[in-house]
MARKE-15712 format. One record per residue (C-alpha): residue in one letter; x, y, z. Coordinates in Angstrom, 1 decimal. Layout:
# MARKE-15712
+------+--------+--------+--------+
| rest |     c1 |     c2 |     c3 |
+------+--------+--------+--------+
|    A |      X |      Y |      Z |
...
+------+--------+--------+--------+
//
This chain:
# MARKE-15712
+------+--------+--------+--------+
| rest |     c1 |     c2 |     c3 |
+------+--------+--------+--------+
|    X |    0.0 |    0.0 |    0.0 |
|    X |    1.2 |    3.6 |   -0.7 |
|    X |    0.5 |    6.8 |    1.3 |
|    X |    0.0 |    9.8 |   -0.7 |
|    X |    1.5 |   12.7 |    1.3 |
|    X |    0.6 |   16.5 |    0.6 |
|    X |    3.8 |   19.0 |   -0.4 |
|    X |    2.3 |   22.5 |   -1.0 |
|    X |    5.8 |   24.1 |   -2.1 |
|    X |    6.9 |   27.5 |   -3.9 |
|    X |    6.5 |   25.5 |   -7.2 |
|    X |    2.9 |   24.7 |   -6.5 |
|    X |    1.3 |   22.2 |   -4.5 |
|    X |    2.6 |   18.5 |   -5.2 |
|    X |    2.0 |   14.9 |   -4.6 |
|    X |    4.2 |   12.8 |   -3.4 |
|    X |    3.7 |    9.1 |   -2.9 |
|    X |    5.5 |    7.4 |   -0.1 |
|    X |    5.5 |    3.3 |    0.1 |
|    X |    5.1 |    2.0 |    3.3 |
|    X |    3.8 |   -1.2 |    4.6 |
|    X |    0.8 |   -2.1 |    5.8 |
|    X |    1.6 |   -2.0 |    9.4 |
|    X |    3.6 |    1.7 |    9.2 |
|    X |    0.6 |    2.9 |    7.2 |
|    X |   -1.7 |    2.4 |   10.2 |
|    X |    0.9 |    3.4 |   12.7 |
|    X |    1.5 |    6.9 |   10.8 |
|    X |   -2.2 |    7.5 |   10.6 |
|    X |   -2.7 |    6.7 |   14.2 |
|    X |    0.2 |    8.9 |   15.6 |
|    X |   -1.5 |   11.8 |   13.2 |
|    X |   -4.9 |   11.3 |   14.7 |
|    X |   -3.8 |   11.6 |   18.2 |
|    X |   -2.6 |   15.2 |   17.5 |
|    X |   -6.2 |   15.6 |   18.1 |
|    X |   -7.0 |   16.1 |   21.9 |
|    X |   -9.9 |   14.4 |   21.5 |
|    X |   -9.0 |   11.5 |   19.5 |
|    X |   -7.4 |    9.5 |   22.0 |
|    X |   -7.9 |    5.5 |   23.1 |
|    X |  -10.2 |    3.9 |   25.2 |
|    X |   -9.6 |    4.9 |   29.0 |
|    X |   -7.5 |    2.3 |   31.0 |
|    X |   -9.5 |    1.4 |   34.4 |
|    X |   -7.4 |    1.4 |   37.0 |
|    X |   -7.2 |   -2.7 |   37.9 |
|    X |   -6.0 |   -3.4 |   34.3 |
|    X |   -3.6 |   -1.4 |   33.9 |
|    X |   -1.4 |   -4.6 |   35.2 |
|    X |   -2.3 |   -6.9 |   32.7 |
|    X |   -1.7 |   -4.1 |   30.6 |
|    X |    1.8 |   -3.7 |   31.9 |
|    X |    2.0 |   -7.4 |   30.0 |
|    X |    1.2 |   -6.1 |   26.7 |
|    X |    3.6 |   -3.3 |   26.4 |
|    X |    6.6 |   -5.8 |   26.7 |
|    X |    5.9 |   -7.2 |   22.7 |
|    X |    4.2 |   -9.9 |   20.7 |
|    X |    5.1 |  -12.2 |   24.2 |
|    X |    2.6 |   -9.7 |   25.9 |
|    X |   -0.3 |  -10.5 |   23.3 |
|    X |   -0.2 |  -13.6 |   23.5 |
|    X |   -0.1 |  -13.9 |   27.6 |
|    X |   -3.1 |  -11.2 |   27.3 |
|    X |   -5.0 |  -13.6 |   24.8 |
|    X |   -4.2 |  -16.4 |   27.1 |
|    X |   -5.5 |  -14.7 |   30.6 |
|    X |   -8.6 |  -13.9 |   28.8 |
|    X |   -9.3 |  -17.3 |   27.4 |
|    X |   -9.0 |  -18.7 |   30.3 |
|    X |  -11.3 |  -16.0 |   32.3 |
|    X |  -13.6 |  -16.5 |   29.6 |
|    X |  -13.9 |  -20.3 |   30.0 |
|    X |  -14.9 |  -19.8 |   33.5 |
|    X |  -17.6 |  -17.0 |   32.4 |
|    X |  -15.5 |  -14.8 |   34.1 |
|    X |  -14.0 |  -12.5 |   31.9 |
|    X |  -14.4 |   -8.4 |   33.4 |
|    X |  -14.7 |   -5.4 |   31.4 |
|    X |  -10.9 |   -4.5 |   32.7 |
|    X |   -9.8 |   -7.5 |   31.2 |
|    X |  -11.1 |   -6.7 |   27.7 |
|    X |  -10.3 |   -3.3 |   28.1 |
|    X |   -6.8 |   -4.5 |   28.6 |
|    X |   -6.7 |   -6.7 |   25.7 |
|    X |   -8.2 |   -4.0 |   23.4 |
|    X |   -5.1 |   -2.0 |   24.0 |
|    X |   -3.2 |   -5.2 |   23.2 |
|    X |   -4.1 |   -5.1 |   20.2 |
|    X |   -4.0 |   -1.4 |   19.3 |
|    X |   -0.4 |   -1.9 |   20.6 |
|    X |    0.1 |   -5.1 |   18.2 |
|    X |   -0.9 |   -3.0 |   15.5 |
|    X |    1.2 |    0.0 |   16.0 |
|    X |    3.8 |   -2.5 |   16.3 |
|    X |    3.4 |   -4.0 |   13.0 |
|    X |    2.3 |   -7.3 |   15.0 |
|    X |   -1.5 |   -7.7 |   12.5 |
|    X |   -1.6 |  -11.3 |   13.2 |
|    X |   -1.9 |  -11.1 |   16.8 |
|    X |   -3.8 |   -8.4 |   16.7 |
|    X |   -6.6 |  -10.2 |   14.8 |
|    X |   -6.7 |  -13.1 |   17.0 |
|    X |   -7.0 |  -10.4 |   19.8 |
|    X |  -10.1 |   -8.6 |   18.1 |
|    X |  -11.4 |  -12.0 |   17.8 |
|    X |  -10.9 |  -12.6 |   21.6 |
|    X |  -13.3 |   -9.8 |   21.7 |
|    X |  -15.8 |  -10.7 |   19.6 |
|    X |  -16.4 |  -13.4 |   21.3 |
|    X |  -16.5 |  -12.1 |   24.5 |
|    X |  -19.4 |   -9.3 |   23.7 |
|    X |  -21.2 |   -7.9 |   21.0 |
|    X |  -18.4 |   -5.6 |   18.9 |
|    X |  -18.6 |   -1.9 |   20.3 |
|    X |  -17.4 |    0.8 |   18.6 |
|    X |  -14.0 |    0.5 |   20.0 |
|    X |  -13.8 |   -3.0 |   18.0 |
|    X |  -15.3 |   -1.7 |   14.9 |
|    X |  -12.3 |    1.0 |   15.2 |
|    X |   -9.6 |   -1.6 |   15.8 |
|    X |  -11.2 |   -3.8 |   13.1 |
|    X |  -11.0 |   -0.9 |   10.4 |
|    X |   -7.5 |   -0.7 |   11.6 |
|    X |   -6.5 |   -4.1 |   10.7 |
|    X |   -8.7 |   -4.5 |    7.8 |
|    X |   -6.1 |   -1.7 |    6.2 |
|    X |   -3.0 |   -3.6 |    7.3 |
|    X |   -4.3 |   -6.3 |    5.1 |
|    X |   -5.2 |   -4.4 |    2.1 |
|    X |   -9.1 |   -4.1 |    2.5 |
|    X |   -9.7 |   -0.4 |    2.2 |
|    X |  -13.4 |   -1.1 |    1.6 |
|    X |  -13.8 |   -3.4 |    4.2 |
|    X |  -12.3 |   -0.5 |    6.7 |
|    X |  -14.3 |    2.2 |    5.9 |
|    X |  -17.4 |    0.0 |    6.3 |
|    X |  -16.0 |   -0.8 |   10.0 |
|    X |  -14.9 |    2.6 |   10.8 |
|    X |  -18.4 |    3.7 |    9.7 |
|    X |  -19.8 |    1.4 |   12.8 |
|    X |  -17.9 |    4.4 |   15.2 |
|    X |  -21.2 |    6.4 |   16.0 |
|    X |  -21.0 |   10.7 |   16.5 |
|    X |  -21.1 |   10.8 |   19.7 |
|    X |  -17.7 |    8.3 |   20.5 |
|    X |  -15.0 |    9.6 |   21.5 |
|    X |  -13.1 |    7.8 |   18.5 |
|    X |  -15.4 |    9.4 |   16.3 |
|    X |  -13.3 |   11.7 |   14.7 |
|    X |  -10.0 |    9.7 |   14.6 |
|    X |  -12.3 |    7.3 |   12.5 |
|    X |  -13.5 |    9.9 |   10.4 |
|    X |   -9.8 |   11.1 |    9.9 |
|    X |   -8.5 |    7.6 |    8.8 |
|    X |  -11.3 |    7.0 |    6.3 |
|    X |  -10.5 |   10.1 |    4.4 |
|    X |   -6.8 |    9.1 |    4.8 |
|    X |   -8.1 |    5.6 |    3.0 |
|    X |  -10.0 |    7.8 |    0.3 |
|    X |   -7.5 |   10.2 |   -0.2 |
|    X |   -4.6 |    7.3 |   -0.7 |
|    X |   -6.9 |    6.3 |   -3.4 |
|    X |   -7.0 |   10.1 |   -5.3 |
|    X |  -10.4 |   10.0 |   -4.3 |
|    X |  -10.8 |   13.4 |   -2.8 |
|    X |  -14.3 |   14.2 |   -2.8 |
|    X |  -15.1 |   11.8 |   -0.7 |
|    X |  -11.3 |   12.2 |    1.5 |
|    X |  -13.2 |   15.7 |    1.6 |
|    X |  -16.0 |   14.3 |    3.6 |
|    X |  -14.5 |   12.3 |    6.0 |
|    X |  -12.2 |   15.0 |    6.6 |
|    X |  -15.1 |   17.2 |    7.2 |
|    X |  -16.9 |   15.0 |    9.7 |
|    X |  -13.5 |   15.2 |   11.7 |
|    X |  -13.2 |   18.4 |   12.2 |
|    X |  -17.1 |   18.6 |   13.0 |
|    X |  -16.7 |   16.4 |   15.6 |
|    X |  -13.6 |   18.0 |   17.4 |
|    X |  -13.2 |   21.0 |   15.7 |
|    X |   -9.5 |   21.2 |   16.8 |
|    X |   -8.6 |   18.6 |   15.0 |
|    X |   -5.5 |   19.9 |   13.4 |
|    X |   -4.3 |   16.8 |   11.0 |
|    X |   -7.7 |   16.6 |    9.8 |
|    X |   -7.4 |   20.6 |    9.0 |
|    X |   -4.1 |   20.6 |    7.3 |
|    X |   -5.6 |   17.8 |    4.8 |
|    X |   -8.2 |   19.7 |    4.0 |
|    X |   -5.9 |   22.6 |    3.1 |
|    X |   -3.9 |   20.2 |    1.2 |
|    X |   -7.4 |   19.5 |   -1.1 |
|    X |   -8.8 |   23.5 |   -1.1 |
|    X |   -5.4 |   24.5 |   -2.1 |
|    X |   -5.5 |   21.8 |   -5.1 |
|    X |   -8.7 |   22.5 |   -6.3 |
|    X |   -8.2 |   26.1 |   -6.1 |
|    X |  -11.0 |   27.0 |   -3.9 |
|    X |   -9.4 |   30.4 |   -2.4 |
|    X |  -12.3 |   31.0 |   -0.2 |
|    X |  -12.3 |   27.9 |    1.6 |
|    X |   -8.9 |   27.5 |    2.1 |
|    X |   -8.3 |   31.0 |    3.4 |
|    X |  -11.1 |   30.0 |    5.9 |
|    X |   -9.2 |   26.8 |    6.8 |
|    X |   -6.0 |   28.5 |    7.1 |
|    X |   -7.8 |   31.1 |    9.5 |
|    X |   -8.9 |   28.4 |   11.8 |
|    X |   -5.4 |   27.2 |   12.4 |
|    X |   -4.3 |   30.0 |   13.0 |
|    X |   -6.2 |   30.6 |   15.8 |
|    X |   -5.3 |   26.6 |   17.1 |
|    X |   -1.8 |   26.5 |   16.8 |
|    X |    1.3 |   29.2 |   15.8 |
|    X |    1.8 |   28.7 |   12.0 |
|    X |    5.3 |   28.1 |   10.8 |
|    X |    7.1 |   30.3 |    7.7 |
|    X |    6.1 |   27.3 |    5.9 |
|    X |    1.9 |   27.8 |    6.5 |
|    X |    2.4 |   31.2 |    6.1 |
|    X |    4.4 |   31.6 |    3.1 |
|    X |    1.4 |   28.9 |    1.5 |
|    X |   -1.5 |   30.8 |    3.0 |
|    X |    0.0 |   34.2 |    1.3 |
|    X |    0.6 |   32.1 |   -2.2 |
|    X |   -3.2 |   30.8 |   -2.4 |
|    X |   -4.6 |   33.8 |   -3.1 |
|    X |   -2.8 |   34.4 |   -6.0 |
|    X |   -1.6 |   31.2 |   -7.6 |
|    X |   -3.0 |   29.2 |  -10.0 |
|    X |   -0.8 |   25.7 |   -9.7 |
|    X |    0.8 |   24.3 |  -13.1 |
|    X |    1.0 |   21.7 |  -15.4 |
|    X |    2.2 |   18.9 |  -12.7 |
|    X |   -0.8 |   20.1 |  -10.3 |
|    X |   -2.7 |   19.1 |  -13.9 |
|    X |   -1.6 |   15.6 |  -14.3 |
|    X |   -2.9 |   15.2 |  -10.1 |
|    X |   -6.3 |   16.3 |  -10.8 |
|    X |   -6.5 |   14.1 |  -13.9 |
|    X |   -5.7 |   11.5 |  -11.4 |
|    X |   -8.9 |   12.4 |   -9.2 |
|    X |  -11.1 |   12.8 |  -11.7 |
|    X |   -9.8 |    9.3 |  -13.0 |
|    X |  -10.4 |    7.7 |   -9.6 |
|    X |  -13.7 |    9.7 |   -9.2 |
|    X |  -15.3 |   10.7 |  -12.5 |
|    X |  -18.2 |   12.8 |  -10.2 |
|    X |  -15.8 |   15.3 |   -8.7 |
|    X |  -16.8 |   18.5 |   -9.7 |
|    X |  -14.3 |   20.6 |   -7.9 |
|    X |  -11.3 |   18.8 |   -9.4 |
|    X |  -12.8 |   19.4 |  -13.0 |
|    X |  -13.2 |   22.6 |  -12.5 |
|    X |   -9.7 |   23.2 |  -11.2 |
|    X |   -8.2 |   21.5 |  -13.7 |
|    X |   -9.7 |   23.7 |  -16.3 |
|    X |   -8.9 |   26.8 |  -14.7 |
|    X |   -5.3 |   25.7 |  -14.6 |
|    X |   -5.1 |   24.4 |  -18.1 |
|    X |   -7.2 |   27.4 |  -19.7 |
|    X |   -4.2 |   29.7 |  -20.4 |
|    X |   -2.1 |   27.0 |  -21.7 |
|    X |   -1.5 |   26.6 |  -25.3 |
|    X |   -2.6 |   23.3 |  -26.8 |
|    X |   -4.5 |   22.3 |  -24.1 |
|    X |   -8.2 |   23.1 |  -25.0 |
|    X |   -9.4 |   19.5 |  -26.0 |
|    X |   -8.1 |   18.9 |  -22.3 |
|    X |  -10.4 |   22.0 |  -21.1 |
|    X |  -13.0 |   20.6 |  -22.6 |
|    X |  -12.7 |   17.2 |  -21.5 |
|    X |  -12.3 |   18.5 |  -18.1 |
|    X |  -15.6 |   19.9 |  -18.7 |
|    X |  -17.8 |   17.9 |  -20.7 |
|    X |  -19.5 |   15.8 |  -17.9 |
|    X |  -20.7 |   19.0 |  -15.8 |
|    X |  -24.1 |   20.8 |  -16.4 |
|    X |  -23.9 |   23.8 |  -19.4 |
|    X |  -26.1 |   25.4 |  -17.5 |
|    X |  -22.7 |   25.1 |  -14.0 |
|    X |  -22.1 |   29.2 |  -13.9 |
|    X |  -18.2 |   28.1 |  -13.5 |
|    X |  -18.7 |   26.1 |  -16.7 |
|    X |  -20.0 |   28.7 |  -19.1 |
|    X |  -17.5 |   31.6 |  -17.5 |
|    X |  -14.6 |   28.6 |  -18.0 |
|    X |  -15.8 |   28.3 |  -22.2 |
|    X |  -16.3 |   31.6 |  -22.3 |
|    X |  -13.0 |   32.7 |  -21.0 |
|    X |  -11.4 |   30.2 |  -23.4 |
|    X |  -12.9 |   31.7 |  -26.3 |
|    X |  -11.7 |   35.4 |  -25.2 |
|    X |   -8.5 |   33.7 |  -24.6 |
|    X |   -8.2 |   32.4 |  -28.4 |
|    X |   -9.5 |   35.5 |  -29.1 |
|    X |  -13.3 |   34.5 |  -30.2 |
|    X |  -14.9 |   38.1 |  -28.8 |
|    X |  -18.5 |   37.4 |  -30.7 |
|    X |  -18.8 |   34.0 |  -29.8 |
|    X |  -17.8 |   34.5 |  -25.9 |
|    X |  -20.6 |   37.3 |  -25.7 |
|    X |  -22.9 |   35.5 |  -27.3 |
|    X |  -22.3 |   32.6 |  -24.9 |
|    X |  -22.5 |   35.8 |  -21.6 |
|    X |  -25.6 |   37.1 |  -23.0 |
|    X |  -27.4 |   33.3 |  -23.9 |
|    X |  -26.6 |   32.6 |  -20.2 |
|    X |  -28.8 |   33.3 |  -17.5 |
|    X |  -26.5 |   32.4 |  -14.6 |
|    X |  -25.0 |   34.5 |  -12.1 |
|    X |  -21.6 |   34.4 |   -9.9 |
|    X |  -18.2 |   36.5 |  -10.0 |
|    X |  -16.5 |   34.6 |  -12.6 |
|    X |  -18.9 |   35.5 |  -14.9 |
|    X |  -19.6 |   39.1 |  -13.9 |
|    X |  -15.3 |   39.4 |  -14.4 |
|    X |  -16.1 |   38.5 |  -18.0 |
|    X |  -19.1 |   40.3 |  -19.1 |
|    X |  -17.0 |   43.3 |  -16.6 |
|    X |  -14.2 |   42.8 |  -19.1 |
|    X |  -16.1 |   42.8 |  -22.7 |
|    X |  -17.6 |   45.7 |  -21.2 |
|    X |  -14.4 |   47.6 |  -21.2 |
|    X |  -13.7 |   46.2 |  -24.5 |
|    X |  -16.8 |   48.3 |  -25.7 |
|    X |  -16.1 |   51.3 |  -24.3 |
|    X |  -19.1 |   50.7 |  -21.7 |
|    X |  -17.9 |   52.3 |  -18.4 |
|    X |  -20.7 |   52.1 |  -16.9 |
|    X |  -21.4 |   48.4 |  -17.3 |
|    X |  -18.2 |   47.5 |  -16.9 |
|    X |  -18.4 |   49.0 |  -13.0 |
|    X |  -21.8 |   47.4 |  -12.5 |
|    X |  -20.2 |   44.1 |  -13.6 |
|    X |  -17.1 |   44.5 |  -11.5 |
|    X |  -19.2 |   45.5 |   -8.4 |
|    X |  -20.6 |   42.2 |   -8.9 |
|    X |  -17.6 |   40.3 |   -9.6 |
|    X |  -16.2 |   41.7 |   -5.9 |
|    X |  -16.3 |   39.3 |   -3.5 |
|    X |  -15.9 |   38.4 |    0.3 |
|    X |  -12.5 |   37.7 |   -0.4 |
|    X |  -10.1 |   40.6 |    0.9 |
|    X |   -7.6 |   39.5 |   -1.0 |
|    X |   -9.4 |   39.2 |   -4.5 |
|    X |   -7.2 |   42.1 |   -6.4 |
|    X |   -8.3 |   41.2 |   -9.9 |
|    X |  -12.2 |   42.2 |   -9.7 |
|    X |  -10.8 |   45.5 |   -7.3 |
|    X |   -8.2 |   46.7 |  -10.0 |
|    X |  -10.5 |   45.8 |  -12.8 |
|    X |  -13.3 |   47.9 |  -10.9 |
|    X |  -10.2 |   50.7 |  -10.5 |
|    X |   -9.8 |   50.6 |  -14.7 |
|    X |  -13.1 |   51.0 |  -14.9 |
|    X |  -13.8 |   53.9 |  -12.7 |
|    X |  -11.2 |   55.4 |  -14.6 |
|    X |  -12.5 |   55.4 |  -17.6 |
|    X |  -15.6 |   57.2 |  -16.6 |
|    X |  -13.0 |   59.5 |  -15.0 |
|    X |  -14.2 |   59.1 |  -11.5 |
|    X |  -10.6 |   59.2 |  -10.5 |
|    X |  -11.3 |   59.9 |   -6.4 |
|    X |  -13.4 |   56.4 |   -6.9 |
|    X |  -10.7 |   54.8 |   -8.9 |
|    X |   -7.8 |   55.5 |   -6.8 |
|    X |   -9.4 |   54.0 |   -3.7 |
|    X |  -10.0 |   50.6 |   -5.8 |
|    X |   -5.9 |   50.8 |   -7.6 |
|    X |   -4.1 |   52.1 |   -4.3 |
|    X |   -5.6 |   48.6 |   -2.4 |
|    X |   -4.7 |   46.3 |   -5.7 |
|    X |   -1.4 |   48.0 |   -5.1 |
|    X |   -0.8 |   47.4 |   -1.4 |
|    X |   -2.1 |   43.5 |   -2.4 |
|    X |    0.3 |   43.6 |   -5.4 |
|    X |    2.7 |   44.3 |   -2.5 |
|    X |    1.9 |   41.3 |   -0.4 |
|    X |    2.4 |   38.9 |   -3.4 |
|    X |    5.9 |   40.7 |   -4.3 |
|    X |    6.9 |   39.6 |   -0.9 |
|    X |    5.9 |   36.5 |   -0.9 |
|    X |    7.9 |   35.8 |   -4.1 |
|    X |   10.6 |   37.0 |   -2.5 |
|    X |   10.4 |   35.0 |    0.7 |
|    X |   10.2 |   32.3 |   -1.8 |
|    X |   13.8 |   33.2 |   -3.2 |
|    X |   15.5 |   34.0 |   -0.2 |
|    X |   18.2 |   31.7 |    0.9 |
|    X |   17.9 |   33.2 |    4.3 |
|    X |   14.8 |   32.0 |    5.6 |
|    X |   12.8 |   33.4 |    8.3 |
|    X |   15.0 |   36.5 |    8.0 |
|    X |   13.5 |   39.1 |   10.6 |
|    X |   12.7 |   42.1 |    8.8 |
|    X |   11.3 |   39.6 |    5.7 |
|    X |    9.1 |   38.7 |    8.4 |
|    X |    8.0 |   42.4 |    9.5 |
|    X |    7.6 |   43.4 |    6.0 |
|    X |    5.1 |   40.7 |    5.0 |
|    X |    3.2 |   41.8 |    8.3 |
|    X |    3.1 |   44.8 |    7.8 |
|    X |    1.6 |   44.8 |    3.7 |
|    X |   -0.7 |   42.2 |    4.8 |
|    X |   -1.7 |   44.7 |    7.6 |
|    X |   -1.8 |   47.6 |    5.1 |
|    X |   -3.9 |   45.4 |    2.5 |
|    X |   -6.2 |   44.2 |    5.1 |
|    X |   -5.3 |   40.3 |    5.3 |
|    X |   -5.5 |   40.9 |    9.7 |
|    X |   -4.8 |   37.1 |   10.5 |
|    X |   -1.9 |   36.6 |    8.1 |
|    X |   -0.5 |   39.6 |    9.7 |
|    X |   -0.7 |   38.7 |   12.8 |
|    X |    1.0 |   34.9 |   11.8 |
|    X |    4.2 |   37.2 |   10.4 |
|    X |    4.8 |   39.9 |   13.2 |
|    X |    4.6 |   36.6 |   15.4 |
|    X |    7.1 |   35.3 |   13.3 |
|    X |    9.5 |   38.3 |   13.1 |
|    X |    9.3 |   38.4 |   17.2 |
|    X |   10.1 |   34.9 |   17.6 |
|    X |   13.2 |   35.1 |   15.4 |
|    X |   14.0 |   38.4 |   17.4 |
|    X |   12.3 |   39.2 |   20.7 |
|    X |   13.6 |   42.8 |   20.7 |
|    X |   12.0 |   44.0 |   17.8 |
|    X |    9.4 |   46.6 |   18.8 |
|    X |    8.1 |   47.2 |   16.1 |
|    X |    6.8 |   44.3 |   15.8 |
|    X |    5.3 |   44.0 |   19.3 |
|    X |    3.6 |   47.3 |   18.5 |
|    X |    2.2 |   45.5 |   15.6 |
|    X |    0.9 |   42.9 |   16.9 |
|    X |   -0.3 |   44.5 |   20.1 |
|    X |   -2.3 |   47.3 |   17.8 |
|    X |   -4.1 |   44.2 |   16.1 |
+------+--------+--------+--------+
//
């Protein structure tokens, strides 16, 4: 079995498949679900935490465990402390790469009570080790809402899904994690590995917001939040969505990323199109995608007459009709479009120096200048960030203070915050910083 890990790196974000074996695949997912406070094992009652003390010692332990239970079991003896002991038996045989045991330890427990969820969890556990990724997700599905394993189930199931490019439902899974212990922080930092794929700015900004308020983001998190707002991945990012779509023919999001990425590429419109084809004509993001390809190839009649045929609405497609607009000479529907087109998206500079152009050629300039002085200070934000991305110094202090300070200036509060907190940990003295970050 393969794990496929997330890289988001100045390039763009990447795949990048690790091999491990079965029993290190279920070992990495379970230490990365118990980053999660919440996601944590079965309590230990205080008798069994000697037969417990059996356990710990190897695959000699499991089989003692398996042994004192069998025999309490015989005799219709068998306490909840002993199971509860041999349950963490075989958690600890699977994090040990011990599956064998571990099965004949689940079994132990089957036959001692009806499965609870704690079996159904170590039972999608195993079922992984030995290459049933169906098979696990049906058991982890067993692990009701209100468990305390709940969410650690969730997370592995969209570790399965994702493993197997099928990111839609990863998404889900991942989801249902974070609903179910919202600080779930593993759980989080996949989903921002998906968002930031797929190109959904919004929702990854969101994401990355959250964090932020859970845990102290690293120049790392940082440098990636400040690149999502601006970045549209390239051709390698292609080839991974073409690998989810392939895995998961209904994913909508993926299709429509991968157009968006391939649309200013030459050569690459049968690929658009593709990309597209399965989707409803009527899909707003679909008719502003063709349309924008035909501006791109320079088809000015046909993409209006596609904008006016179309009844839908959104803020790709006001940007287009905004820009044929200006193209006519139409000031005044050109701003009505670009008023549209602006979102809830601070950092969205394209519809606020589009809306700037336009203002100016009414020759509102007071308007205008508002709109172009804030595309400026976010022009200013991404200049950094390129040149954090070059640096061979990283973390250098004032880098750090400068980023905080144009996201401050452009509005983007949070990731301001994230880079004065930066600045002061690589240099405590600097007040500037501290008066920064005190004033927000």
């Amino acid at each position: 079995m393969v794990v496929a890990l997330g890289v988001l790196t100045p390039a763009g974000i990447r795949l990048r498949v690790v091999g491990l074996s079965p029993s290190r695949w279920v070992r990495y997912s379970s230490l990365m679900a118990m980053e999660s406070p919440a996601a944590s094992s079965p309590q230990i009652p205080h008798e069994s935490r000697r037969s417990l003390r059996l356990v710990v010692l190897g695959v000699g332990g499991v089989v003692a465990a398996v042994a004192i239970v069998m025999w309490a079991m015989k005799f219709q003896s068998a306490r909840p402390s002993d199971l509860d002991a041999v349950w963490n038996a075989a958690e600890n045989a699977i994090n040990q790469g011990q599956i064998e045991p571990a099965r004949r330890l689940l079994e132990t427990l089957e036959q001692a009570r009806t499965p609870v969820a704690e079996d159904w969890f170590l039972r999608g556990q195993i079922e992984i080790a030995e290459g049933e990724p169906d098979l696990a997700i049906a058991s982890l599905s067993k692990v009701p809402d209100d468990h305390k394993l709940a969410a650690q189930a969730a997370y592995i199931t969209g570790r399965i899904e994702r493993d197997r490019f099928r990111m839609r439902l990863a998404e889900a899974a991942y989801n249902r994690a974070v609903r179910l212990e919202p600080r779930f922080i593993p759980a989080r930092r996949e989903l921002v590995y998906i968002l930031g794929m797929q190109i959904r700015r919004k929702e990854i900004n969101e994401q990355f917001r959250t964090l932020a308020s859970l845990t102290p983001l690293n120049h790392h998190d940082l440098f990636t939040w400040g690149l999502t707002h601006f970045t549209v991945w390239g051709p390698d990012s292609a080839e991974d969505l073409e690998k989810f779509i392939a895995a998961d023919p209904e994913d909508r999001a993926s299709r429509v990323a991968l157009a968006t990425m391939l649309i200013d590429q030459p050569g690459t419109e049968d690929r658009v199109e593709k990309a597209l084809a399965p989707l409803p004509a009527d899909d707003a993001e679909v008719v502003a995608l063709r349309a924008e390809l035909k501006l791109n190839h320079g088809q000015i009649d046909e993409a209006k007459a596609m904008l006016e045929k179309s009844k839908a609405k959104g803020p790709r497609l006001a940007m287009l009709r905004g820009r044929l607009a200006l193209v006519n000479g139409d000031a005044d529907g050109a701003i009505a479009e670009f008023n549209r087109a602006l979102s809830d998206e601070p950092y969205d500079r394209v519809s606020i120096a589009n809306l700037g152009k336009a203002l100016l050629l009414k020759g509102d300039r007071s308007a205008a200048e508002k709109y172009l002085a804030r595309a400026r200070k976010l022009d200013q934000v991404y200049n950094l960030i390129n040149k954090v991305s070059r640096s061979t110094q990283e973390n250098q202090a004032v880098d750090l203070k400068n980023l905080g300070k144009a996201c401050e200036d452009a509005g983007l509060v949070d990731e301001a915050r994230g880079w004065y907190t930066l600045a002061i940990s690589r240099d405590p003295l600097d007040q500037e910083s501290q008066q920064a970050l005190h004033r927000l």
